[in-house]
N, C-alpha and C positions, 0 to 999 in steps of 0.2 A: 603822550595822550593828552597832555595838560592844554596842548591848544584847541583839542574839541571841546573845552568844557563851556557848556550852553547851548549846545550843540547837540550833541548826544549826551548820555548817560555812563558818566566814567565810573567803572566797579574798582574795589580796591582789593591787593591779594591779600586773606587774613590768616592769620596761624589757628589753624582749626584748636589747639587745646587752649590758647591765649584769648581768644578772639583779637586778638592785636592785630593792627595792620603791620606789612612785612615790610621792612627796607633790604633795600639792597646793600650790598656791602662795598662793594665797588664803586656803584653809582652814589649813593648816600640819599637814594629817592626813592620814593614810596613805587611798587611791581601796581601798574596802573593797565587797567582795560575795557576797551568793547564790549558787548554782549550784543549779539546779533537771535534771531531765533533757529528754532532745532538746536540749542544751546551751544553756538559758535560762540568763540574766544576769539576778539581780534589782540594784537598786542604788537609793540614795538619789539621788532629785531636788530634792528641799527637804524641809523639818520634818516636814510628815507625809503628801509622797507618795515612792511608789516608782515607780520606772520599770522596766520589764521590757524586755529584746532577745527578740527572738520569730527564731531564723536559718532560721527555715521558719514562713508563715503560716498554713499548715494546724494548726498548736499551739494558735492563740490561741481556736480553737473550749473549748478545754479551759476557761478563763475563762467562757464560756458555758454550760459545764453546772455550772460551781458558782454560777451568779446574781452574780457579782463585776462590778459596774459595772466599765467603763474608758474613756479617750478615746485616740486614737489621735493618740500626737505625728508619726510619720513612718511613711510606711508604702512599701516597693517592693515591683517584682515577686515578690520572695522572703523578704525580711524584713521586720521589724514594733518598729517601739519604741512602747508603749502605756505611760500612767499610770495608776495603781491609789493612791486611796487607802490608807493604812497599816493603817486598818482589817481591812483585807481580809484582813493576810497568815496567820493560818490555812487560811482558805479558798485562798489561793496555794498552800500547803504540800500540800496535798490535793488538789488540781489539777496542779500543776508538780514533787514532791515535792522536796525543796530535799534537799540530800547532808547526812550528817548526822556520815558518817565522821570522824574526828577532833576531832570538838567536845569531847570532855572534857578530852582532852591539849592543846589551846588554852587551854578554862578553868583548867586547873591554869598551865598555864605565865604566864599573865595575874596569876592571884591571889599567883606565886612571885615575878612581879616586883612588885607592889604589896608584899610584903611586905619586898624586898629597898630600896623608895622608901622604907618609913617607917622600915625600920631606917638608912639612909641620912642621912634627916632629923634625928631623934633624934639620931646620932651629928655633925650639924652640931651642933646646938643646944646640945650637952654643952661642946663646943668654944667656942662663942659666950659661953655662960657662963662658962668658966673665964679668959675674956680679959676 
């Protein structure tokens, strides 16, 4: 999800008694996602699909009038998790409108840390040198 950031509005998963954010344990990355409204959950299922939480299946019609292929990984009486290729996700954006709020004050605070990493680095390297 890190390549939509500035983009849309990336939410983080938090441990509801921690408030901490979650890392994966396999991956070693932070559980990153969408938020679309009628409170869809877009999220990474692998390289290039997404999986969407549908908490009312009366939604997923909405994927249907934009022509957006999906298959249906679980479905119950009231909820819906379907797969969407990645291709799709404009047509997701236009369909489920994804929150867009805060995405620039993200991108800034992302690129404030990238630039506090290489001044960081740089400052190892000076160090490494002069030993």
């Amino acid at each position: 999800m890190q390549k939509y950031l500035g983009i849309y509005a990336i939410f983080y998963e938090k441990d509801i008694n921690t408030d901490q954010t979650i890392i994966d344990k396999i991956t070693n990355e932070t559980n990153q996602y969408l938020q679309g409204n009628s409170k869809t959950i877009i999220y990474r299922y692998d390289k290039n699909t997404l999986a969407i939480y549908f908490p009312s299946n009366q939604t997923i019609g909405k994927l249907d009038e934009q022509n957006i292929e999906y298959s249906i990984l679980c479905q119950g009486d009231t909820e819906s998790i379907v797969l969407v290729d990645e291709k799709y996700i404009n047509e997701l954006d236009l369909a489920l409108k994804f929150k867009v709020k805060g995405r620039l004050e993200q991108l800034k605070d992302f690129k404030r840390q990238q630039k506090l990493e290489m001044r960081l680095e740089k400052e190892k390297e000076k160090e490494n040198k002069k030993k």
